[in-house]
Steps between C-alpha positions, in 0.01 A plus 500: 500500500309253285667181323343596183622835571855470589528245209444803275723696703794231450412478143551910467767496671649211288464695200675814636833327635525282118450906389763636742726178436666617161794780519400634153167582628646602830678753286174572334322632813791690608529723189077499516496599814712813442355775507175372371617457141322346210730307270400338202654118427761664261606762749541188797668275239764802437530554844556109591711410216256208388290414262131681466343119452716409860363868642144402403523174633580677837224696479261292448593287821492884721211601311322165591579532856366859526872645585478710172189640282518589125350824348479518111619836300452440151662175370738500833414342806678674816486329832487651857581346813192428744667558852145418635465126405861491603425706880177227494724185502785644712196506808470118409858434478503660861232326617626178376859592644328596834346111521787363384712632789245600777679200739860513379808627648718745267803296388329207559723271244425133688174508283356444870257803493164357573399279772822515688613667810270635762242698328363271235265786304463354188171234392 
């Protein structure tokens, strides 16, 4: 993979774990991803026991990232969750995962991974 390229990748990926990072909005995906509702901010803010302005601020962040996507109805605006954007960053997460430990042993808690022992795989 390119520099320029896997800078972009890291940068994506930065923005999904701050996303993912929060427990409120943690919460939020969970009762999106139910089912395939649509709530509006007032129905999530109910749900949550917070404030709408908090809610919105949540949304926002998830909306940003591509987790969630917002369809208007009238003066509402009811969000969906996106598993797809989601599904596209878990193959990077994996991929990033699979580098990370391609040369060390499970339970591995000397920090010693790389470039020790016999079979020195990593660059």
């Amino acid at each position: 993979m390119k520099e320029k390229e896997q800078d972009k990748h890291a940068e994506s990926l930065a923005e999904i774990f701050k996303a993912l990072s929060d427990p409120t909005r943690l919460k939020i995906i969970r009762l999106l991803s139910r089912r395939k509702p649509m709530l509006c901010v007032g129905a999530l803010a109910h749900r949550l026991g917070i404030s709408q302005p908090a809610v919105s601020q949540h949304l926002r962040v998830l909306k940003n990232a591509g987790i969630l996507r917002a369809h208007r109805f009238g003066f509402h605006v009811h969000y969906v969750f996106n598993p797809a954007m989601l599904h596209e960053h878990k193959k990077m997460i994996d991929a990033l995962f699979h580098v990370a430990f391609e040369c060390c042993e499970p339970g591995s808690e000397d920090g010693s991974c790389c470039g020790s022992g016999k079979d020195k795989k990593c660059h």
